[in-house]
ZAMARGU-4260 file (C-alpha; in steps of 0.2 Angstrom, whole numbers, plus 5000, padded with zeros to 4 digits):
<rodrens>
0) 5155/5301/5538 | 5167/5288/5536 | 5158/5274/5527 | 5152/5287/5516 | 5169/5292/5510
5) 5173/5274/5510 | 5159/5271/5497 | 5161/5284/5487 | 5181/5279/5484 | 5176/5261/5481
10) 5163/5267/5466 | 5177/5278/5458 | 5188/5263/5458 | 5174/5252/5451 | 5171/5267/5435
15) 5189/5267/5433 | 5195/5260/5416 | 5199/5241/5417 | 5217/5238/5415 | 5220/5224/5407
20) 5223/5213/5390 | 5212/5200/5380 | 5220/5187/5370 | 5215/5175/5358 | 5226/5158/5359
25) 5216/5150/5341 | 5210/5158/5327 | 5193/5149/5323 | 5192/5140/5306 | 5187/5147/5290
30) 5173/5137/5289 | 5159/5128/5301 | 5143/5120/5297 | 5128/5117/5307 | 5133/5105/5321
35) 5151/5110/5322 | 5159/5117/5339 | 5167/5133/5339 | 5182/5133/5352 | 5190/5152/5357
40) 5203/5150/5369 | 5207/5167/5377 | 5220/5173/5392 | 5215/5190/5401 | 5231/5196/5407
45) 5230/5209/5422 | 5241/5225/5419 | 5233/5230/5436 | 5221/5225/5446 | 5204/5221/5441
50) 5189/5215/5444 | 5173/5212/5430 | 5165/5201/5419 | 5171/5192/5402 | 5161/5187/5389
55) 5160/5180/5371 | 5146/5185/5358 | 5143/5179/5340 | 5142/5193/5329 | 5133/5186/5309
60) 5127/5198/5297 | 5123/5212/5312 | 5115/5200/5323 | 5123/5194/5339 | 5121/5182/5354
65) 5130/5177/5368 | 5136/5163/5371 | 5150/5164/5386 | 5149/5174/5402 | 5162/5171/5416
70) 5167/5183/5431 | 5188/5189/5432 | 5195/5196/5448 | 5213/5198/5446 | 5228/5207/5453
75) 5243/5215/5443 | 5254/5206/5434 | 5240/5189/5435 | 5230/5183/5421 | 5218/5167/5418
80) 5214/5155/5405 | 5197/5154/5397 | 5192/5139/5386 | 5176/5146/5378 | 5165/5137/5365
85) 5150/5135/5354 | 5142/5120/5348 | 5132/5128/5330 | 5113/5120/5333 | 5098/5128/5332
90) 5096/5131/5351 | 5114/5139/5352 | 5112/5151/5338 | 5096/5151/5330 | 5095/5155/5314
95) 5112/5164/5313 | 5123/5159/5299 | 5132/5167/5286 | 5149/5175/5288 | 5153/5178/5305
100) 5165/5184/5319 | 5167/5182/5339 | 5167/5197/5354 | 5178/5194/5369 | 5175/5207/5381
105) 5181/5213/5397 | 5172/5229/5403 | 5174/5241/5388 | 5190/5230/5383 | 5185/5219/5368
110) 5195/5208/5354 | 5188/5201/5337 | 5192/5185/5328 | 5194/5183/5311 | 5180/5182/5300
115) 5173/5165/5299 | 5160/5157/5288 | 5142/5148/5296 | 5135/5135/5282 | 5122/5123/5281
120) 5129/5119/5262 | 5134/5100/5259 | 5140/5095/5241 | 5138/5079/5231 | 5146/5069/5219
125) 5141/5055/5208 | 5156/5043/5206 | 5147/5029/5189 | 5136/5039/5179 | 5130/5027/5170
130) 5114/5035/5161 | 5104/5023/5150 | 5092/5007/5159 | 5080/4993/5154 | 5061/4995/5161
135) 5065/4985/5176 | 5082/4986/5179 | 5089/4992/5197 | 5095/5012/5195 | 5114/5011/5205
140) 5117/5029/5209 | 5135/5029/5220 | 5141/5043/5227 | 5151/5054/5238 | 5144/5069/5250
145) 5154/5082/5259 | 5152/5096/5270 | 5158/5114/5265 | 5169/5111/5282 | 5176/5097/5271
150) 5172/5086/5283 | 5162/5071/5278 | 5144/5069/5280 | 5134/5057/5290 | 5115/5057/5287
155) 5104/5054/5273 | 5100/5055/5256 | 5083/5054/5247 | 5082/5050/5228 | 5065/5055/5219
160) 5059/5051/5200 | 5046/5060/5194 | 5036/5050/5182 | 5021/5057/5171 | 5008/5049/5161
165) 4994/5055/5151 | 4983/5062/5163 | 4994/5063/5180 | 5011/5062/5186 | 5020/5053/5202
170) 5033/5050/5209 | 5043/5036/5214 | 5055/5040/5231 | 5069/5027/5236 | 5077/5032/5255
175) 5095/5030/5257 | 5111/5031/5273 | 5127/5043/5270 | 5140/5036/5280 | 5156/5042/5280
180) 5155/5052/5268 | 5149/5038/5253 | 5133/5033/5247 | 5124/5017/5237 | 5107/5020/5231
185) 5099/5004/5221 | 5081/5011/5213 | 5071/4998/5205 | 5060/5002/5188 | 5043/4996/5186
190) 5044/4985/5170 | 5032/4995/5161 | 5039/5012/5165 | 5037/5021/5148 | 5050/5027/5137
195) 5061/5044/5140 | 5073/5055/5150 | 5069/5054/5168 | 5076/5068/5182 | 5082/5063/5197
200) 5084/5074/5211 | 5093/5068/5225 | 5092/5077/5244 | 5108/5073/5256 | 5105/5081/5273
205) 5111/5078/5292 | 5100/5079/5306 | 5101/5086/5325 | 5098/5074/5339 | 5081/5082/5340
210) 5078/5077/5322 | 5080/5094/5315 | 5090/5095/5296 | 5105/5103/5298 | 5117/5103/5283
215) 5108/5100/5265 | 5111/5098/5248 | 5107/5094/5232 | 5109/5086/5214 | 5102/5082/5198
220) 5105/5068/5188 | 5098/5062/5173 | 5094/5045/5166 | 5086/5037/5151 | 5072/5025/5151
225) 5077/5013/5134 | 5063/5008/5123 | 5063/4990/5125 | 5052/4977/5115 | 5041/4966/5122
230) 5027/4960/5112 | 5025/4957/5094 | 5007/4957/5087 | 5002/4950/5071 | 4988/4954/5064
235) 4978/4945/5051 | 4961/4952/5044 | 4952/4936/5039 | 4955/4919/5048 | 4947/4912/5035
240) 4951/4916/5018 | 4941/4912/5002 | 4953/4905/4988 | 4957/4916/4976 | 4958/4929/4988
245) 4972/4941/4997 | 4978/4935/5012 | 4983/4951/5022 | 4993/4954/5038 | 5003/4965/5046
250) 5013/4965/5062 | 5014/4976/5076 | 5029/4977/5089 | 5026/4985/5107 | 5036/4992/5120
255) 5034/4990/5140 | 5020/5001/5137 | 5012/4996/5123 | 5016/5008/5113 | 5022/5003/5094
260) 5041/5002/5089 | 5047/5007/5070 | 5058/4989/5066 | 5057/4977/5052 | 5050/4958/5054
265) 5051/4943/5048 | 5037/4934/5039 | 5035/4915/5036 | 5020/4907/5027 | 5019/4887/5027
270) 5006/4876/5022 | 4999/4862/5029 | 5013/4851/5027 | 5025/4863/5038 | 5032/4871/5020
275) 5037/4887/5017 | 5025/4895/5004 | 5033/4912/5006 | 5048/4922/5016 | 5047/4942/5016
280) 5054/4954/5027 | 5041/4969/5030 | 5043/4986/5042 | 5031/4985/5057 | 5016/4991/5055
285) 5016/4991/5036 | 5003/4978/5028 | 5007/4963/5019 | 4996/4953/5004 | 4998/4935/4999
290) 4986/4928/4986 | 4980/4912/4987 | 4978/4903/4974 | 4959/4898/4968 | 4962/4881/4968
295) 4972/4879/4983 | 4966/4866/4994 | 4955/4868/5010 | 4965/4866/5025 | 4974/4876/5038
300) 4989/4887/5036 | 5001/4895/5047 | 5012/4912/5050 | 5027/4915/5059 | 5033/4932/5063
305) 5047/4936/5070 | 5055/4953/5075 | 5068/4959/5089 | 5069/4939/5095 | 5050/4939/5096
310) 5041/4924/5089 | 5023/4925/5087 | 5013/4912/5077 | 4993/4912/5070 | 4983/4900/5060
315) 4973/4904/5047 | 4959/4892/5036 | 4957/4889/5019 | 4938/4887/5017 | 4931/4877/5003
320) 4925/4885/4988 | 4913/4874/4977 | 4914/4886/4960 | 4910/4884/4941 | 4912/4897/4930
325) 4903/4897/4915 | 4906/4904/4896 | 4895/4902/4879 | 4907/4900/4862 | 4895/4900/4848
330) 4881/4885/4854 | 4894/4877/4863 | 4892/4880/4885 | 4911/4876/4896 | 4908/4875/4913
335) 4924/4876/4922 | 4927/4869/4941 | 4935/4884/4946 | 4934/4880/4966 | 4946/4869/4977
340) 4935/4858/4978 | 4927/4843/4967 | 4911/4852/4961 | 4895/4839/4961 | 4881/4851/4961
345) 4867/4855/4947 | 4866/4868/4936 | 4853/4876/4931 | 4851/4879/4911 | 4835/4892/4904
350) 4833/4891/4887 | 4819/4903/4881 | 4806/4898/4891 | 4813/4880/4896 | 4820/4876/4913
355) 4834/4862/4910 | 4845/4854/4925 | 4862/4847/4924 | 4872/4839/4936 | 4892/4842/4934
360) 4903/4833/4942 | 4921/4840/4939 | 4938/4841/4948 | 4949/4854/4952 | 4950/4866/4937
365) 4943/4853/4925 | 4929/4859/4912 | 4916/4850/4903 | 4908/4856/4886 | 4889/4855/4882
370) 4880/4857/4867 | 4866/4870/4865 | 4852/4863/4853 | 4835/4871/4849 | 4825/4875/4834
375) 4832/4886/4822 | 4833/4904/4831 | 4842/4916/4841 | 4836/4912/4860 | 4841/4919/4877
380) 4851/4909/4887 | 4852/4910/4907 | 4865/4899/4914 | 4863/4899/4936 | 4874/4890/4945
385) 4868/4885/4966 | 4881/4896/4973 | 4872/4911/4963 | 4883/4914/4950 | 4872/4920/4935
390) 4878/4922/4914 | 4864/4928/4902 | 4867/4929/4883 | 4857/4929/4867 | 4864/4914/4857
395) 4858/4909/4838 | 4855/4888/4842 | 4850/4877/4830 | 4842/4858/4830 | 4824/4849/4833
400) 4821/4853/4850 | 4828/4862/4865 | 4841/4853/4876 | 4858/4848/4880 | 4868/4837/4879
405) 4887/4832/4882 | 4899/4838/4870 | 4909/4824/4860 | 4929/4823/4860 | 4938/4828/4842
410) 4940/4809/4842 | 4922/4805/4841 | 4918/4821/4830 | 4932/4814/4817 | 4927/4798/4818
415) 4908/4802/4812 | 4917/4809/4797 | 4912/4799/4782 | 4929/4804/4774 | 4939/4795/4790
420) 4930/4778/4788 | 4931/4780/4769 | 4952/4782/4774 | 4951/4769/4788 | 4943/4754/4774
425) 4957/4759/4762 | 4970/4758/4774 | 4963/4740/4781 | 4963/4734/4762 | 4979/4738/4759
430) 4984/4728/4777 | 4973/4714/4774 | 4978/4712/4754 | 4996/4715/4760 | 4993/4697/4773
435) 4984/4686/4761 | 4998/4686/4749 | 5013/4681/4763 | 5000/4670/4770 | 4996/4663/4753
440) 5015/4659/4749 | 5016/4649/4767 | 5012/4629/4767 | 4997/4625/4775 | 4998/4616/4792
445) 4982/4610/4800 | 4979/4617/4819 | 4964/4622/4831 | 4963/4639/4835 | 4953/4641/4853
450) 4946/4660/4845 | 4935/4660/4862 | 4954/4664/4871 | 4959/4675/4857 | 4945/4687/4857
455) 4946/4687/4876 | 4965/4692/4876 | 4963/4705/4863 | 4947/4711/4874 | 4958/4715/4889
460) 4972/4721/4879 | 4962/4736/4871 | 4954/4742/4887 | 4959/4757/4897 | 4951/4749/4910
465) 4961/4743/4925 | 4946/4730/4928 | 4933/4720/4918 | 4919/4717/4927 | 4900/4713/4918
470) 4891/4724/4933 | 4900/4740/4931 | 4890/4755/4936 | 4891/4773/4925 | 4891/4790/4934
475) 4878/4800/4924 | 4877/4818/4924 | 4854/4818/4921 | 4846/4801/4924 | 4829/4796/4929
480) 4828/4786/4942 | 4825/4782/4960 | 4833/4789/4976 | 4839/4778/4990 | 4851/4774/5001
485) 4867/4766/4996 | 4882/4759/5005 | 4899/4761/4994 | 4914/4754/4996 | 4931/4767/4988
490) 4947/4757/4985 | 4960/4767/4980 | 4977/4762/4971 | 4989/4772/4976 | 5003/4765/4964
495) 4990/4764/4950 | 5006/4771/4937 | 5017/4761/4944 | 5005/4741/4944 | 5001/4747/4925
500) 5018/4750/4918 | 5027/4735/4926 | 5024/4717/4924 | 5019/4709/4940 | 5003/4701/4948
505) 4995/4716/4956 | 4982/4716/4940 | 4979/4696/4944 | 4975/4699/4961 | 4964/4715/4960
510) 4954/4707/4944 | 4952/4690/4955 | 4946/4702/4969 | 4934/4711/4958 | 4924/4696/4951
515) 4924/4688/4969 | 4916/4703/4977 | 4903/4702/4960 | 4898/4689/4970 | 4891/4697/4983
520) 4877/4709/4970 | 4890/4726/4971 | 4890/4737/4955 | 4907/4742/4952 | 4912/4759/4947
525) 4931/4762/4941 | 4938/4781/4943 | 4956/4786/4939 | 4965/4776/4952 | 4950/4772/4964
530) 4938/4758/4963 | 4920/4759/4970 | 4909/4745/4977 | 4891/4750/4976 | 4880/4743/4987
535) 4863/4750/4981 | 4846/4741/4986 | 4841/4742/4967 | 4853/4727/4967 | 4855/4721/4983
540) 4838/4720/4987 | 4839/4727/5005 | 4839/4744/5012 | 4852/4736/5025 | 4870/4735/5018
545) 4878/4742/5029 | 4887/4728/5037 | 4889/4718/5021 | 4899/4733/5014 | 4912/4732/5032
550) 4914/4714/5026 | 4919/4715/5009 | 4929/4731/5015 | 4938/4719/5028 | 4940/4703/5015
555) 4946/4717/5002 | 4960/4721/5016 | 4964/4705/5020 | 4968/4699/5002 | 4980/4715/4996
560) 4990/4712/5013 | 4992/4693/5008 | 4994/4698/4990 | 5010/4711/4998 | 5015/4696/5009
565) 5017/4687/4993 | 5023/4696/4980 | 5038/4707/4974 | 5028/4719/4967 | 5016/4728/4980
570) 5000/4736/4979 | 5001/4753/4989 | 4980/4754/4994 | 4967/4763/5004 | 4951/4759/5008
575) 4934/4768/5014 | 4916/4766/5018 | 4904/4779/5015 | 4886/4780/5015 | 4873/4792/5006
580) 4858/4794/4993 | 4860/4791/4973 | 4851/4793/4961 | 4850/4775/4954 | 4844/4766/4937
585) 4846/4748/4932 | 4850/4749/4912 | 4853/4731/4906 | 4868/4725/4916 | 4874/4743/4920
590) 4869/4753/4934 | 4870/4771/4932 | 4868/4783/4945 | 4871/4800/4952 | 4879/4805/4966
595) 4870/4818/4979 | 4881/4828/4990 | 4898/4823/4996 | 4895/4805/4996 | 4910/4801/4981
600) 4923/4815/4987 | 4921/4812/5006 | 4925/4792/5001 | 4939/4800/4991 | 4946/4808/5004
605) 4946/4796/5019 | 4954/4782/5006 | 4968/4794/5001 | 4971/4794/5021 | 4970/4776/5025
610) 4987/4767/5025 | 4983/4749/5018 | 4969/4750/5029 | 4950/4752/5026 | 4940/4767/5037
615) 4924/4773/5039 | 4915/4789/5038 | 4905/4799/5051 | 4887/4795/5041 | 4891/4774/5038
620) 4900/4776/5058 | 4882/4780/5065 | 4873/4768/5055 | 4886/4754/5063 | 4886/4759/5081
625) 4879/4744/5087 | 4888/4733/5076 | 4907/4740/5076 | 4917/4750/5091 | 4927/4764/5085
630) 4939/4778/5088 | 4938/4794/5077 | 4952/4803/5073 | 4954/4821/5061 | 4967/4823/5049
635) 4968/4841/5039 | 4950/4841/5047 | 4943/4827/5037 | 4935/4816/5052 | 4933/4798/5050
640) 4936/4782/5060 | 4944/4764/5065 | 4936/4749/5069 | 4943/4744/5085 | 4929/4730/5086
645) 4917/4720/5078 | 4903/4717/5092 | 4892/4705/5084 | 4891/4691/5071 | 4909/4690/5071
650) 4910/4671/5068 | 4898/4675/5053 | 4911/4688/5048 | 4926/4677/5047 | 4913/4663/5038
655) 4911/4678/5024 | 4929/4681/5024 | 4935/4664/5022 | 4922/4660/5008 | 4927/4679/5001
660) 4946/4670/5000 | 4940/4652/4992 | 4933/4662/4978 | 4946/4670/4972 | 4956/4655/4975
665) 4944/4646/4964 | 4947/4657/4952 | 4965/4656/4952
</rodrens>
């Protein structure tokens, strides 16, 4: 009965009201993030005696946990300290956060802290905000990152660019550290990353020791991609242009991405001799014509663009254009050479029902007239040139018989005039009276007069003719003759002016020179200020002259050097060697003959190269190959080639030159 009463007062005591009093020594913070550790200090002072347990819960947002449970046993008048805390992770509080508050409780006693904040909020701040970048160039991002505690974060922070193309989009991540609160990102560019704004986001967040994210936060920045050239295209729509026809070009500059920029460039046009033929600025992308001129010559040009500090360079060709063009004036037909090059070709002439060929031979832009004869009548005329080019007219001829022939100068037309010679006698009356009468009034005094040197003197001072020679050879435009293979020699004077209006030697020596290489059976054929040697069989006799020609080619050589050893006044020269088919007939002591093909302007050509040296060209070169060594070379893409070697009969070479040399010793 006794322990019963004993129990039952030791169960009122225990349901009897604790007496005591809760304290809070600190005040948590206003705010904590995730990771923090929230420290309440507490003191339970006794007021009697008691006997329970103490704990702390965290109250967020009507959800609460504990986190602190300890056992108080005191007397009246004691108390005890209590150094409670919680460290914010995810195992301590879950998902708890928010604003928040802390329970201390001693039996039905409890005490509340001041409201408090949970965050998981961090905040960044971009310190250089520099906005625009090459393709290419290293994105610098610095910056600073802070929890809402205020304290500094240390974690990470991940920048990500979003790029997007035609069809797709992807992204370009670069990882970075947070320490102490700073961060340096450097983000390099692909070189072709296309022009435009660009976002970038970029994550900052702390992590738990069991790699969980904690605190996060985020920002936005944005940044320009510059448009940046690099490639400039030029374009030209023919690499080879016809003369007399538009060059046309345009340019096109382009970005990392090949895409095109709106921006001006420059245009330089320079011949083949590095000088500038035209200098234009034009806007990308618009098109630019030059016209070339019909008679410009074949040979390669160039164009230089430029735009931006971009240089870009292309060639184009000049072709050849062989070209006549062709009017009828009354019965008079004008064939001009309206090509860039010398025309040699035949044309053919239908008159009614008559089929007549001529061969013209004409330089650049020169024109040749014929006359139209046939019997009295108006006839259709069809004038058909090898490139195609056809003219057709009805044209009132008159004459005997149909043909054509090459018109007369107004010289020659006046001089047929009976009404000039009648003036021309009258005038060389007058003269010859007006002479007999001083030379009657003189005194007679006997001497010989040699009339041989006389006639000979006035001879050479009425030609034109740089040279007399007694086997000159005549370029015919129609002849009848026969076709073979000839050997020619082309000395050109390249000072022709300059020998012919000074006093000097040069005449001598290139006179001598002729009439020693007469010697030798050539026909000479004398054109403006070239010379040509024709070494035809119809004179030489042989079908083989091909290494006489390279002999009197060397001898000429030789004597022009001594002669400019020698002698104040030089002669500038070139020589070549070419070989091809004529057409060839033997009139008295003339040779006339036609030229087929290229045979007289390729030798033209290749002497106008030669620098007081003689060369040969690629048809004569393979007919010597076992006679001569060579080396070819190409200048504005005329080929030709330099004896490096005469291989056989060289003792009987130097025989020739030396006897070449007493010759026109001899004749000095």
């Amino acid at each position: 009965m006794r322990r019963i009463i004993i129990s039952l007062l030791l169960v009122i005591l225990l349901l009897s009201p604790i007496s005591a009093e809760i304290i809070i020594n600190e005040q948590p913070n206003d705010v904590y993030n995730l990771g923090d550790t929230i420290s309440v200090p507490a003191t339970i002072k006794a007021v009697g005696d008691i006997s329970g347990i103490f704990q702390m819960d965290l109250l967020c947002e009507g959800h609460q946990i504990n986190f602190y449970r300890n056992g108080v046993s005191l007397l009246t008048g004691e108390e005890k300290n209590f150094d409670a805390s919680i460290v914010l992770v995810k195992e301590m509080i879950s998902e708890l956060k928010g604003d928040c508050k802390i329970k201390a409780m001693l039996g039905e006693d409890y005490l509340l802290t001041k409201d408090f904040k949970i965050s998981d909020f961090l905040t960044m701040q971009i310190e250089i905000e520099e906005k625009e970048f090459n393709p290419g160039e290293e994105i610098i991002i610095k910056g600073s990152a802070v929890k809402e505690n205020g304290k500094d974060v240390n974690g990470f922070i991940d920048a990500e660019i979003i790029i997007t193309g035609d069809n797709s989009s992807d992204s370009m991540f670069q990882p970075g550290t947070i320490n102490n609160g700073f961060f340096s990102l450097e983000i390099p560019t692909p070189t072709d990353m296309k022009a435009g704004a660009y976002l970038i986001k970029l994550n900052a967040y702390e992590k738990d020791t069991q790699e969980e994210i904690t605190n996060k936060g985020f920002l936005d920045y944005n940044i320009v991609i510059n448009q940046v050239p690099t490639n400039l295209e030029l374009i030209i729509e023919n690499q080879e242009i016809e003369p007399g026809t538009n060059l046309v070009l345009k340019t096109i500059l382009h970005d990392q991405t090949g895409e095109s920029i709106e921006s001006t460039s420059s245009i330089i046009l320079k011949n083949n001799q590095n000088l500038v033929m035209e200098q234009t600025e034009i806007a990308t992308g618009e098109t630019f014509e030059y016209s070339i001129k019909h008679n410009e010559a074949p040979t390669e040009w160039k164009v230089v663009a430029e735009s931006n500090t971009l240089i870009t360079e292309l060639s184009f060709t000049i072709m050849e254009k062989a070209d006549v063009n062709v009017e009828i004036i009354n019965k008079t037909m004008i064939i001009t050479n309206i090509g860039n090059v010398f025309y040699n070709k035949t044309v053919l002439v239908k008159i009614a029902n008559e089929s007549l060929n001529i061969y013209v031979n004409l330089g650049i832009d020169e024109s040749q007239k014929y006359v139209l004869n046939a019997p009295d009548g108006e006839y259709p005329v069809d004038v058909i040139s090898q490139e195609g080019n056809k003219l057709s007219e009805k044209v009132i001829l008159t004459g005997k018989a149909i043909g054509i022939r090459e018109a007369q100068g107004e010289f020659l037309r006046a001089v047929k005039s009976p009404f000039v010679w009648i003036f021309i006698i009258i005038i060389l009356g007058v003269v010859a009276f007006m002479i007999f009468r001083k030379v009657r009034k003189k005194p007679f005094s006997g001497h010989i007069i040699n009339f041989k040197k006389k006639d000979k003197i006035k001879k050479l001072r009425g030609k034109k003719s740089l040279i007399d020679t007694s086997n000159r050879a005549e370029l015919s435009l129609s002849i009848q003759g026969d076709k073979q293979d000839a050997s020619i020699i082309c000395l050109k004077i390249k000072n022709l002016e300059e020998i012919t209006s000074k006093k000097g030697n040069c005449k001598e020596t290139i006179q001598n020179l002729i009439e020693a290489a007469e010697k030798h059976k050539v026909a000479i054929y004398e054109n403006q200020e070239n010379i040509f040697f024709i070494l035809a069989p119809i004179k030489t006799r042989t079908y083989k002259n091909e290494k006489a020609s390279v002999k009197i080619a060397h001898a000429i050589k030789e004597i022009l050097s001594e002669h400019n050893k020698t002698s104040k006044q030089k002669i500038d020269f070139g020589i070549s060697l070419n070989y091809g088919a004529i057409i060839a007939k033997q009139e008295d002591s003339t040779l006339k003959f036609m030229s087929i093909g290229t045979l007289i302007t390729t030798a033209k050509k290749i002497a106008s190269i030669a620098k007081r040296e003689f060369l040969l060209s690629e048809k004569i070169n393979d007919r010597l190959r076992s006679y001569v060594k060579t080396e070819k070379h190409t200048i504005n893409k005329v080929p030709f080639y330099i004896i490096t070697k005469i291989k056989k009969d060289d003792d009987e070479s130097k025989k020739f030159i030396r006897s070449f040399l007493k010759r026109i010793e001899k004749k000095k």
